[in-house]
Backbone bond lengths (Angstrom), bond angles and torsions (degrees), N, CA, C in turn:
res aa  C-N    CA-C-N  psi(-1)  N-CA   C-N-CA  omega(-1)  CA-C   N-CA-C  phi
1 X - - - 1.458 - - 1.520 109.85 -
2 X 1.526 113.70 138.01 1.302 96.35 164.95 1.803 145.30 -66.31
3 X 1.553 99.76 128.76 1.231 103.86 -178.01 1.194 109.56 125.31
4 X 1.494 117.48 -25.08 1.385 122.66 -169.34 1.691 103.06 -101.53
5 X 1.405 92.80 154.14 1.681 92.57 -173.36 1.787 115.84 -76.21
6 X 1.006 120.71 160.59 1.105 131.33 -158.40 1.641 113.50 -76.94
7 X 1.156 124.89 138.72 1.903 113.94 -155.28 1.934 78.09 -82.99
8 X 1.476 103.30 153.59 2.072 112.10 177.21 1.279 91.25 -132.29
9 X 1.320 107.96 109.15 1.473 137.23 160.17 1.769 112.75 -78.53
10 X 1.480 84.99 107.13 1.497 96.54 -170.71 1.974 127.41 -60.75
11 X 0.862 141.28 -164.29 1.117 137.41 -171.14 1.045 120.68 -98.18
12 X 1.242 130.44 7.81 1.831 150.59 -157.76 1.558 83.67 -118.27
13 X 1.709 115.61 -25.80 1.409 81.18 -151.56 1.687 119.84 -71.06
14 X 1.444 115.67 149.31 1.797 115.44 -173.58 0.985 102.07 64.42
15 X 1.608 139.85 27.98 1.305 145.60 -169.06 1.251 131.35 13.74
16 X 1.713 97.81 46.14 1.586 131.18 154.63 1.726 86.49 77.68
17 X 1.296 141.03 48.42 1.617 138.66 -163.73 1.206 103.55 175.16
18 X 1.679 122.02 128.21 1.488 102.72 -175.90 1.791 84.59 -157.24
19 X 1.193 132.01 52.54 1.673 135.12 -169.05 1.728 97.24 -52.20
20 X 1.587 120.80 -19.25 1.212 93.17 -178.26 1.057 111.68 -138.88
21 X 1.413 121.41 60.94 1.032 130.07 -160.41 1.642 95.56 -120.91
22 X 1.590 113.59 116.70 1.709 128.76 178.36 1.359 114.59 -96.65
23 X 1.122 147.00 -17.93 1.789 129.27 150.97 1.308 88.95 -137.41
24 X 1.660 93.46 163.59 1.347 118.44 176.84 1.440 102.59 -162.81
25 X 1.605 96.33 125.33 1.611 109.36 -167.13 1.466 92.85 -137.92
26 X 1.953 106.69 132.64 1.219 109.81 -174.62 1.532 98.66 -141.76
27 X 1.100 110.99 129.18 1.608 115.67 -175.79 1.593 110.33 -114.26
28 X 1.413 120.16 153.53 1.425 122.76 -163.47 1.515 109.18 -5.42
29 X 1.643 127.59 73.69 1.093 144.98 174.84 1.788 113.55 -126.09
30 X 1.206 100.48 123.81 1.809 118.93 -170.51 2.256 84.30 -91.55
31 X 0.953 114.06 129.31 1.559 115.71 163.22 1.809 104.33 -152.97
32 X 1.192 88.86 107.79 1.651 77.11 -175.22 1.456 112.22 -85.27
33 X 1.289 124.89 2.19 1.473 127.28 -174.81 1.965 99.23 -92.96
34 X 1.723 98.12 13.37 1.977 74.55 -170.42 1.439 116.31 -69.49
35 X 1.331 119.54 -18.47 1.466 122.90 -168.41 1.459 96.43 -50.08
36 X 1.329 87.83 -59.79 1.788 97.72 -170.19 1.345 117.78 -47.96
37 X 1.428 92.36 -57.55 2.159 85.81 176.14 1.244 114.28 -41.96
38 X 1.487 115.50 -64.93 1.249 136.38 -146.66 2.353 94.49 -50.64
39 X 1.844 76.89 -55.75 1.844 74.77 173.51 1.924 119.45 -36.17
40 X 0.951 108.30 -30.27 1.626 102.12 -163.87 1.884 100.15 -110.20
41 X 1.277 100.69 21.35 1.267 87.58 -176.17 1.536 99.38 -117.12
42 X 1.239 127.75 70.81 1.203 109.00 179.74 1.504 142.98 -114.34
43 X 1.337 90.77 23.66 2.121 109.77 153.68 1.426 90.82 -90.83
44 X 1.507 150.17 53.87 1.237 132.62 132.34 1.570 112.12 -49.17
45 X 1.977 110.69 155.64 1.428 100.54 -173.54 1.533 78.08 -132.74
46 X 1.275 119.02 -33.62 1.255 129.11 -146.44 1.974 106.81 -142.75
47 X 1.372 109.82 94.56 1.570 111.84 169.40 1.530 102.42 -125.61
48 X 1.394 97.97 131.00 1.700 129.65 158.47 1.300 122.44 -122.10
49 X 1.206 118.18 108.63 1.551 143.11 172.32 1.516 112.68 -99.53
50 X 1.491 123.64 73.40 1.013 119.58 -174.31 1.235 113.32 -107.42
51 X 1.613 110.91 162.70 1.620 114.71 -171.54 1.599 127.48 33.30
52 X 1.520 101.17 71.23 1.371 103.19 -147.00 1.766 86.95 -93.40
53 X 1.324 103.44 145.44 1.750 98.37 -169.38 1.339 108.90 -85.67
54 X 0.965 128.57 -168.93 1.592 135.32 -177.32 1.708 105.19 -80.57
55 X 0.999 132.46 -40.85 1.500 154.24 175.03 1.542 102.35 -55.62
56 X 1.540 130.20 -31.61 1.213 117.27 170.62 1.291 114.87 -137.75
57 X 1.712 119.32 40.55 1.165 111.07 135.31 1.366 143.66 -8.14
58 X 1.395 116.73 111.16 1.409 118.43 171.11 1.641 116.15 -136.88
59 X 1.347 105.21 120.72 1.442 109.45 -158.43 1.640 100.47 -74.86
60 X 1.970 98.89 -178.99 1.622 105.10 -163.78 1.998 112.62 -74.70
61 X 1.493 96.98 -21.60 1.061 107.22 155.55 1.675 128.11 -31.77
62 X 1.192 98.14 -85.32 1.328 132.39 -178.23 1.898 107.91 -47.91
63 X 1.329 96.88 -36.03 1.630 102.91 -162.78 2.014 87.08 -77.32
64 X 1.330 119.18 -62.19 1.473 127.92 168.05 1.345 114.89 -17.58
65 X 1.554 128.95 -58.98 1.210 149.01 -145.53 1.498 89.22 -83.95
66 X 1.431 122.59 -49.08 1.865 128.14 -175.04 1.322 104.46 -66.20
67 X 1.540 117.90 -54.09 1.523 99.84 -156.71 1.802 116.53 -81.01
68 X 0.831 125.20 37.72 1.432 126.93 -175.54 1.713 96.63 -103.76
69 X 1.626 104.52 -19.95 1.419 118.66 -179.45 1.124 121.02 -51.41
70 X 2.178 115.83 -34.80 1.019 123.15 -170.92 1.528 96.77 -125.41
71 X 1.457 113.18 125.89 1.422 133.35 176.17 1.494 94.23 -89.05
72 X 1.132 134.10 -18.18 1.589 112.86 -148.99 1.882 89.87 -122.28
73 X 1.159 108.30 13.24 1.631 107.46 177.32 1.217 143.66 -63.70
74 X 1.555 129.40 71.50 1.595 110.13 -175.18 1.275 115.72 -86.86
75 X 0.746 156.30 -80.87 1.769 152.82 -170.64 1.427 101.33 -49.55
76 X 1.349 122.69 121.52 1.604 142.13 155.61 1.322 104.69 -109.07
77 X 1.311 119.28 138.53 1.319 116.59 161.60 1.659 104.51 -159.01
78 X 1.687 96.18 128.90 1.701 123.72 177.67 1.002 114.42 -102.14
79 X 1.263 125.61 131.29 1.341 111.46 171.64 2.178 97.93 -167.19
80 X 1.682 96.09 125.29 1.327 97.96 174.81 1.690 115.46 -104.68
81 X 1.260 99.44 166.04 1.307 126.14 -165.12 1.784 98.66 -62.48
82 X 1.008 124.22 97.52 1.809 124.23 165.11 1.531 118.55 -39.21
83 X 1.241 129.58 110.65 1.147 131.35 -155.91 1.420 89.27 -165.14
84 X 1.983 102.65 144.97 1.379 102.48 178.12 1.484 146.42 -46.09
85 X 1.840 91.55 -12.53 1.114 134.51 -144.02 1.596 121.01 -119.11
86 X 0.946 130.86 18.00 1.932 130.85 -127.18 2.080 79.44 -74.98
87 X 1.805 86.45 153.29 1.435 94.44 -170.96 2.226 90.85 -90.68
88 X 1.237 91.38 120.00 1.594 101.64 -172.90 1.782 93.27 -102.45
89 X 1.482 119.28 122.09 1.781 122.37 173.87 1.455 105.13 -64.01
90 X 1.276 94.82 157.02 1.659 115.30 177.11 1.742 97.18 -78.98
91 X 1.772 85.20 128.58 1.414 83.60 -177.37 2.018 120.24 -61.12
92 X 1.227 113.67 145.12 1.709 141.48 -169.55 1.245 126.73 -114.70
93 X 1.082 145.62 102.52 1.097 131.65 147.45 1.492 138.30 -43.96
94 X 1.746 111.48 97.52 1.476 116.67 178.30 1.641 112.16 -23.44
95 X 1.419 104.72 151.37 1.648 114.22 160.27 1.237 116.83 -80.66
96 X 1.389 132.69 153.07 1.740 130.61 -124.97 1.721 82.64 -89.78
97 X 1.423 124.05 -40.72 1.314 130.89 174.17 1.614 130.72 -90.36
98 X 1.134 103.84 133.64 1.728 99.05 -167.87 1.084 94.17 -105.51
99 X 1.776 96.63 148.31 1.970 120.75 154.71 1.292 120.40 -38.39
100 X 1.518 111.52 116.30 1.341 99.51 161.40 1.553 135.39 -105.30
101 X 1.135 117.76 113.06 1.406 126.06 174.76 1.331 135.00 -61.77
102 X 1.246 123.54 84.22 1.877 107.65 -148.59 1.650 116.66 -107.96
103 X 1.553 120.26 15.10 1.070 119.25 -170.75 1.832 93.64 -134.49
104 X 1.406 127.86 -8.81 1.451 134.89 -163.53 1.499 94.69 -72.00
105 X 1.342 138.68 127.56 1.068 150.53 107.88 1.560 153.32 -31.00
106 X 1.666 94.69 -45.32 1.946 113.15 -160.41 1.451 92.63 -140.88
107 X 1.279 113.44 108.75 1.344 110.45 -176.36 1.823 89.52 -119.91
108 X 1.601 121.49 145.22 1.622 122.97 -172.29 1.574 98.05 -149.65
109 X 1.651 120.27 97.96 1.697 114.28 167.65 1.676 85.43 -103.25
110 X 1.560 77.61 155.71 1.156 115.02 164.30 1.719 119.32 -123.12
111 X 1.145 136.79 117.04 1.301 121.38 -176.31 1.717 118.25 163.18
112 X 1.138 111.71 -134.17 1.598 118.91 176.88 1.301 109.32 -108.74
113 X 1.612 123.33 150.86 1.087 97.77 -161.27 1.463 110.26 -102.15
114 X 1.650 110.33 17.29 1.625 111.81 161.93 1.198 110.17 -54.45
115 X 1.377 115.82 -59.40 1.413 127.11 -146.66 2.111 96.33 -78.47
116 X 1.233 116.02 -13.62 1.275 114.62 178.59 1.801 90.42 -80.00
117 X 1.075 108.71 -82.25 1.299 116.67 -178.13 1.759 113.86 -13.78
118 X 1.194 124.56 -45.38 1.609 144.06 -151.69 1.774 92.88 -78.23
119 X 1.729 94.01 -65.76 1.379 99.76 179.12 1.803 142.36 -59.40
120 X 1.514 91.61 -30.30 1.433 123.53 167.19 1.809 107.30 -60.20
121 X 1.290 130.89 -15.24 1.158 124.03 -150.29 1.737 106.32 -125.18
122 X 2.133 83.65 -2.79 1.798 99.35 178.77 1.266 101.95 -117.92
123 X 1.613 112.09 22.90 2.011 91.83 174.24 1.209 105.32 -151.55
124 X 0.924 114.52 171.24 2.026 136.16 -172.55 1.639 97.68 -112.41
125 X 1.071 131.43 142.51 1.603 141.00 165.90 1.793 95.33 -142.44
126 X 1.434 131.11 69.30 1.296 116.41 147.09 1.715 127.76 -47.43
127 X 1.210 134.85 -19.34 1.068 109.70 160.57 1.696 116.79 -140.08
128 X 0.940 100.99 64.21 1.441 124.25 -177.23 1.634 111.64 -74.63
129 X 1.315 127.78 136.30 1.597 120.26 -163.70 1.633 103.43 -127.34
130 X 1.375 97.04 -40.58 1.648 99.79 -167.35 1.889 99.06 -124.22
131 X 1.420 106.78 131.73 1.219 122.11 -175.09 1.394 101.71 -134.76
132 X 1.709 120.67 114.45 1.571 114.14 152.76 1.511 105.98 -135.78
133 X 1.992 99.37 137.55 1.654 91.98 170.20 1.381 83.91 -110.23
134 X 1.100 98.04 167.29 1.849 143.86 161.93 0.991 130.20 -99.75
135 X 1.327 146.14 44.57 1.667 153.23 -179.59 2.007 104.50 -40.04
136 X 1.097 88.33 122.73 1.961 86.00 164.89 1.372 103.84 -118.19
137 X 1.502 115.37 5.85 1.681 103.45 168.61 1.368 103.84 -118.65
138 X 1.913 98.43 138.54 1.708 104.43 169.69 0.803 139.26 -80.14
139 X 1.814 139.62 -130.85 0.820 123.20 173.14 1.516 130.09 89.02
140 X 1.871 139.78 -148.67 1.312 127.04 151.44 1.769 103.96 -94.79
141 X 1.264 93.59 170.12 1.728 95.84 -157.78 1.994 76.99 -125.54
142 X 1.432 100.57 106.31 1.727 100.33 156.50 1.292 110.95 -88.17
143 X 1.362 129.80 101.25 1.446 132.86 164.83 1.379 120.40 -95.38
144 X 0.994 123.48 30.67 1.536 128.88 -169.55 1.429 121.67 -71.01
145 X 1.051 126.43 -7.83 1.133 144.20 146.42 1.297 134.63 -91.38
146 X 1.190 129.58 4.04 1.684 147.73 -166.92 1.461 70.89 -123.29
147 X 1.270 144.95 -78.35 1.748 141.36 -156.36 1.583 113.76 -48.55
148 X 1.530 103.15 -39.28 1.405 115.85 158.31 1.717 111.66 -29.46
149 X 1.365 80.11 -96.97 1.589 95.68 178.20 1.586 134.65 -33.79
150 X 1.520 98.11 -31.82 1.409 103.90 -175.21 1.723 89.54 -86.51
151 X 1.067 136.76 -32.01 1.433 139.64 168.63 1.477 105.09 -49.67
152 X 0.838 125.71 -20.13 1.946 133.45 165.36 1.686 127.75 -62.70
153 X 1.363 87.81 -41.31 1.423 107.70 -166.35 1.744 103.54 -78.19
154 X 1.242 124.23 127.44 1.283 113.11 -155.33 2.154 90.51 -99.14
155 X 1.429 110.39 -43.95 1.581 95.14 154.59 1.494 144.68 -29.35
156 X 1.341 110.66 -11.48 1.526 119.90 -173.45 1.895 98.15 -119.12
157 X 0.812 101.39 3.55 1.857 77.16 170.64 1.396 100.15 -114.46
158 X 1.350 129.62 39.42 1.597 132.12 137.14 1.484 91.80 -103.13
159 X 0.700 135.76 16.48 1.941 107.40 166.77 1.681 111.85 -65.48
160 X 1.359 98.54 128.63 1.902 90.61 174.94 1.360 107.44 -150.70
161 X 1.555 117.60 23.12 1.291 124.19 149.15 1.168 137.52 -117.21
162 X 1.209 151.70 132.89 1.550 143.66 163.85 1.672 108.60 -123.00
163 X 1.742 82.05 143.59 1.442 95.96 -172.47 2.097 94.08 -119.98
164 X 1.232 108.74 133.90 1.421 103.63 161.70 1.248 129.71 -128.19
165 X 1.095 95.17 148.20 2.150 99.79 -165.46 1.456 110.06 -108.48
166 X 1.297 117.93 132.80 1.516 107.20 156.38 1.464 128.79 -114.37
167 X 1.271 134.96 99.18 1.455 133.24 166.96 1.156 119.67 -70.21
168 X 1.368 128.70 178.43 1.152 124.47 170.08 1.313 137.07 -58.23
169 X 1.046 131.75 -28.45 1.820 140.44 156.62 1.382 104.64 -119.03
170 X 1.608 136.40 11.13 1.422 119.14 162.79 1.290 130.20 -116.37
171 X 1.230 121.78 156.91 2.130 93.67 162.88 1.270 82.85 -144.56
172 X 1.270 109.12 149.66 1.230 138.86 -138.41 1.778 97.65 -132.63
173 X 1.230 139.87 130.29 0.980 146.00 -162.35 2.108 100.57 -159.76
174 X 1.852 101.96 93.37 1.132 109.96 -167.27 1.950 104.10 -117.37
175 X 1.726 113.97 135.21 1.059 87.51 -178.95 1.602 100.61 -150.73
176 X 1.255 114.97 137.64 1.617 130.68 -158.79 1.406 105.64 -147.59
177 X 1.026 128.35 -172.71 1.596 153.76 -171.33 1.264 107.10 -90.83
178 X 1.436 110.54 153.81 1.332 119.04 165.07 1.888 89.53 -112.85
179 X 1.134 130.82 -10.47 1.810 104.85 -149.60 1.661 81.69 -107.46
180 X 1.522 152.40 -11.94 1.243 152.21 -176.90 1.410 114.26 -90.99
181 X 1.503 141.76 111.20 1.051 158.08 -150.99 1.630 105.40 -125.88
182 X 1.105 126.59 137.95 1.509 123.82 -12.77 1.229 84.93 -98.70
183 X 1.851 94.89 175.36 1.816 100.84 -148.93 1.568 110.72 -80.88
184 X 1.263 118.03 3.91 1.799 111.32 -179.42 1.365 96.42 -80.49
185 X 1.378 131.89 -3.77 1.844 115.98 -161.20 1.579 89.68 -120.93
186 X 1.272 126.97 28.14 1.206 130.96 -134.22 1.866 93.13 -140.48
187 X 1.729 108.50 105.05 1.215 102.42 170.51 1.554 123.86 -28.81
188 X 1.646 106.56 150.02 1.301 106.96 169.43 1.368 113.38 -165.55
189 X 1.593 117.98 134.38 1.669 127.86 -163.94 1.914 95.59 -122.24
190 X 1.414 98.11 115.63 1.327 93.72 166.74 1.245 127.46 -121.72
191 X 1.632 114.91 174.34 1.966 106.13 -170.50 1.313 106.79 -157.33
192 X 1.021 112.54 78.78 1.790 118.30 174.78 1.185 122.48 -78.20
193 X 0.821 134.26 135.94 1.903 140.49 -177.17 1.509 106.22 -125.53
194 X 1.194 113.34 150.94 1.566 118.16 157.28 1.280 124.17 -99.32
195 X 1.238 121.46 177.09 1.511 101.63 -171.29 1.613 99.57 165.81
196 X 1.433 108.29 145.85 1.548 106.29 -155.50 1.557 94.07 -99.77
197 X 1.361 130.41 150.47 1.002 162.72 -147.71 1.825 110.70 -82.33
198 X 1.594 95.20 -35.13 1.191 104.35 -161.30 1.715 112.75 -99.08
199 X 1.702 96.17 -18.33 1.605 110.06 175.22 1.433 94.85 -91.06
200 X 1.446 142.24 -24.95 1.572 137.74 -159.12 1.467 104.99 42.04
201 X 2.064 125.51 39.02 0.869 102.48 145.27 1.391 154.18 -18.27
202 X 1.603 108.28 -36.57 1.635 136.30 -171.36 1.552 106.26 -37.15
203 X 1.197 95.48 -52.04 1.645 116.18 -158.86 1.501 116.84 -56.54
204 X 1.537 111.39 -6.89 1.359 120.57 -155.44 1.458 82.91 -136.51
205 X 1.178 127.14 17.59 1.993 136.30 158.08 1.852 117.06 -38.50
206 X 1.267 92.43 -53.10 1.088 109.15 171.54 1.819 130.64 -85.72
207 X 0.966 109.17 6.27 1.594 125.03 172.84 1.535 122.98 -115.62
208 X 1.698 100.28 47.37 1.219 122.45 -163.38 2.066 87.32 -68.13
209 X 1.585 88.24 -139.86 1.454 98.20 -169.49 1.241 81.19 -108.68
210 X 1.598 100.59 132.81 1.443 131.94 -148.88 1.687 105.84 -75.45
211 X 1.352 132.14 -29.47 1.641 123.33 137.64 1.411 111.22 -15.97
212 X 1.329 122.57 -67.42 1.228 128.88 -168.85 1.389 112.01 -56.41
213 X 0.947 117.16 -27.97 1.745 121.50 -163.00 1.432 86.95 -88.07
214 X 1.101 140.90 -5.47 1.961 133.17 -164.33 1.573 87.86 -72.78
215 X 1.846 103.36 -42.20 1.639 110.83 -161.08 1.896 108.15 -51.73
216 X 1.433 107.01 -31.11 1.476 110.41 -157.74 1.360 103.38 -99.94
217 X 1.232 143.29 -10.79 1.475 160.68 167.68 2.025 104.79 -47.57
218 X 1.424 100.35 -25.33 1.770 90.00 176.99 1.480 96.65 -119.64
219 X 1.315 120.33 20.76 1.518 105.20 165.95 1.871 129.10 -63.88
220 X 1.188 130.23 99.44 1.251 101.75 -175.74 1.619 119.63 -108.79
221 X 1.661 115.82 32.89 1.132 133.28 149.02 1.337 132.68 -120.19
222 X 1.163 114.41 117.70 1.744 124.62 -155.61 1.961 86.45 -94.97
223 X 1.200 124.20 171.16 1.317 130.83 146.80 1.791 95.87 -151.36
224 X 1.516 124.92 153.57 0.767 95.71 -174.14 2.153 103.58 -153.22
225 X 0.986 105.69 83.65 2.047 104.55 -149.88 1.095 122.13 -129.30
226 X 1.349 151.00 -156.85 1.620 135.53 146.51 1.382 104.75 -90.19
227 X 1.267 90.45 166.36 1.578 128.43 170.44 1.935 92.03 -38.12
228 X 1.179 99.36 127.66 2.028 98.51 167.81 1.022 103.72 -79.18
229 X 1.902 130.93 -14.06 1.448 115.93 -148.93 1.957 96.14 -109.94
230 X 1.482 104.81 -16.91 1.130 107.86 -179.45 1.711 115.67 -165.69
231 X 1.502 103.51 146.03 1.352 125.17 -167.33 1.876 110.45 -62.52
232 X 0.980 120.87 136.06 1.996 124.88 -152.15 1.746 75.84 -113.97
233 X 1.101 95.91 172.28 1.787 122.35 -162.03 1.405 97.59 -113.68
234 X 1.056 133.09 92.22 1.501 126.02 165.62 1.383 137.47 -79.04
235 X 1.510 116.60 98.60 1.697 108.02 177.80 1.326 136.45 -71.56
236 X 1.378 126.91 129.60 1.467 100.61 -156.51 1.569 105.08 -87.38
237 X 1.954 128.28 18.48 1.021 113.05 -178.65 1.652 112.44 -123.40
238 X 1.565 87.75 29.90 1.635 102.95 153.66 1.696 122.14 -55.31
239 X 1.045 103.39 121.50 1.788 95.79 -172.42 2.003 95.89 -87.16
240 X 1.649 79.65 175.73 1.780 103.25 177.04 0.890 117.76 -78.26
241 X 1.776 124.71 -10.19 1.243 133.22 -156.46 2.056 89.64 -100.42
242 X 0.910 120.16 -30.34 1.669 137.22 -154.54 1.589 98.11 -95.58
243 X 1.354 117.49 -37.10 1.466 110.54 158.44 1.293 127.51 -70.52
244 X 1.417 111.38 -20.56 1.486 127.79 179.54 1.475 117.60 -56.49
245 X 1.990 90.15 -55.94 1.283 98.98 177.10 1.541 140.06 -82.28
246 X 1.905 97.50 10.01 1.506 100.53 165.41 1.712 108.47 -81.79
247 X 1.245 133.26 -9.18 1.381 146.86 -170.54 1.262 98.33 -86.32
248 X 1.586 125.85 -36.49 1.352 103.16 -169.25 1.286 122.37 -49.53
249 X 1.471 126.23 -66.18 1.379 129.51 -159.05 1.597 111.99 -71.98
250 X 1.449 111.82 31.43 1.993 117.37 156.46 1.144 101.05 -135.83
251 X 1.306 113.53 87.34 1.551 131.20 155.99 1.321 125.50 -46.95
252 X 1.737 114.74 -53.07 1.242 149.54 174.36 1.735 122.69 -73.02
253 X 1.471 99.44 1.67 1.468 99.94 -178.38 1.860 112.13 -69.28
254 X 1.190 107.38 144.21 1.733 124.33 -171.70 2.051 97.26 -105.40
255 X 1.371 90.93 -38.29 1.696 113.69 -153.41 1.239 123.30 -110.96
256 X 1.214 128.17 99.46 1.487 116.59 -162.44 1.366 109.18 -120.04
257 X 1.317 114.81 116.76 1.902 104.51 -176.65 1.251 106.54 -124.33
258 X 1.174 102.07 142.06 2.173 115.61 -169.87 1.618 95.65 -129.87
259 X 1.092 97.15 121.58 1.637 113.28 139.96 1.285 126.69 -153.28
260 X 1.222 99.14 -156.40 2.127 108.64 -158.52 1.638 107.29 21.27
261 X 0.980 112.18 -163.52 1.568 134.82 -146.52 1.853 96.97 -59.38
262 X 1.682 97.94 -53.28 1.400 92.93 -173.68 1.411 121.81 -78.67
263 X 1.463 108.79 -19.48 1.735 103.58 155.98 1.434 138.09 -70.96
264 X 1.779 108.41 1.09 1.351 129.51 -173.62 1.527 86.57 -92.01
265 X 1.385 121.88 -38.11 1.484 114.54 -137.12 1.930 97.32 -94.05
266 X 1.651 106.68 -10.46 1.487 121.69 -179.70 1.609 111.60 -96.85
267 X 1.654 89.70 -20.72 2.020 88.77 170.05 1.796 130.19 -81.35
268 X 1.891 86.12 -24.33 1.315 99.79 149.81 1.228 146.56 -60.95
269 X 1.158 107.55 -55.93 1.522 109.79 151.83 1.634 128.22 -57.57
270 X 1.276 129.28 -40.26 1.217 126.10 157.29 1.936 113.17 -39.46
């Protein structure tokens, strides 16, 4: 929970050896012995390292060097602890050869988008289906190396829809197929940002690092609404010009769908 210190799973724990051990999910948990486990665990199918606190930091390095451990891995999931502060790596130069991951599917960071970028630039995902990051820092987002990677994945260059959401601290930037039925078996690249309410950073979601925008250039289904799961903050001194510029980067759109508040507020401007 936030605020509370992080539970430290001592070094005994699984008696530092776990050869058959198939998921492992650890939430705001400090364990400084995971390297070690993780080494001997390698029928992993399923690892989640979420909300990882500042106390057990483990850089993109380090994360690269483990997973080659598990051949049989689909679900990865990163995700750090939100803090005013997020621990961002000193920038690195990748190793000339990347990790290959050959059974991963569902890959989920959560974090800064250095440390996405760093890691993205040390691995292979040939058949990778479902991709979402989570940025908690604003601002411009250089992903140029995460665009790389997703430029790898041969499932993602049919994407030709995007749908975007706005909640109250997220916007949501989701993008999949229209020609793959039905939509759960159905590639999907996601990109959430946070963003304060009162700057309507949001609006500039889509004016990532401009690599990234190549991806949204063959979309020719727009959707465009709030969050279904929760009510978005509307300023009324959002200009016409700022809705405009979430439109830029779909040139190629055929399909345009508006609802709730923020699809009212893009029909206006249209």
């Amino acid at each position: 929970m936030d605020g509370e210190p992080p539970l430290v799973l001592q070094d005994s724990f699984l008696g530092g050896s776990a050869p058959c051990l198939r998921s492992l999910r650890l939430h705001g948990t400090s364990f400084p012995a995971l390297q070690k486990l993780l080494l001997s665990a390698s029928n992993l199918v399923n690892l989640e390292l979420l909300t990882i606190p500042v106390s057990a930091y483990i850089s993109p390095g380090a994360i690269s060097t483990l997973l080659p451990s598990f051949p049989r891995l689909e679900v990865f999931y990163l995700g750090f602890q939100l803090l005013s502060m997020d621990p961002r790596p000193a920038i690195q130069h990748p190793p000339p050869t990347r990790v290959d991951l050959p059974s991963l599917t569902r890959f989920w960071f959560s974090g800064p988008n250095e440390y996405l970028d760093q890691l993205a630039a040390r691995i292979n995902t040939p058949l990778l289906y479902e991709f979402e990051m989570v940025f908690h820092n604003r601002g411009d987002l250089d992903i140029s190396q995460a665009t790389e990677f997703i430029d790898r994945v041969e499932k993602f260059k049919t994407l030709d829809r995007a749908e975007v959401f706005f909640s109250k601290k997220m916007a949501s930037l989701i993008l999949s197929s229209q020609k793959e039925t039905p939509v759960v078996t159905c590639p999907i690249l996601a990109m959430r940002s946070g963003y304060n309410p009162s700057e309507w950073e949001v609006l500039h979601l889509a004016q990532v690092d401009s690599s990234f925008t190549t991806l949204l250039s063959s979309v020719e289904r727009l959707d465009i609404s709030k969050d279904p799961y929760s009510s978005p903050i509307l300023e009324d001194h959002v200009e016409n010009l700022e809705w405009l510029q979430l439109l830029f980067p779909f040139p190629a759109v055929k399909d345009l769908y508006l609802s709730g508040v923020p699809g009212l507020n893009v029909a206006r401007t249209l």
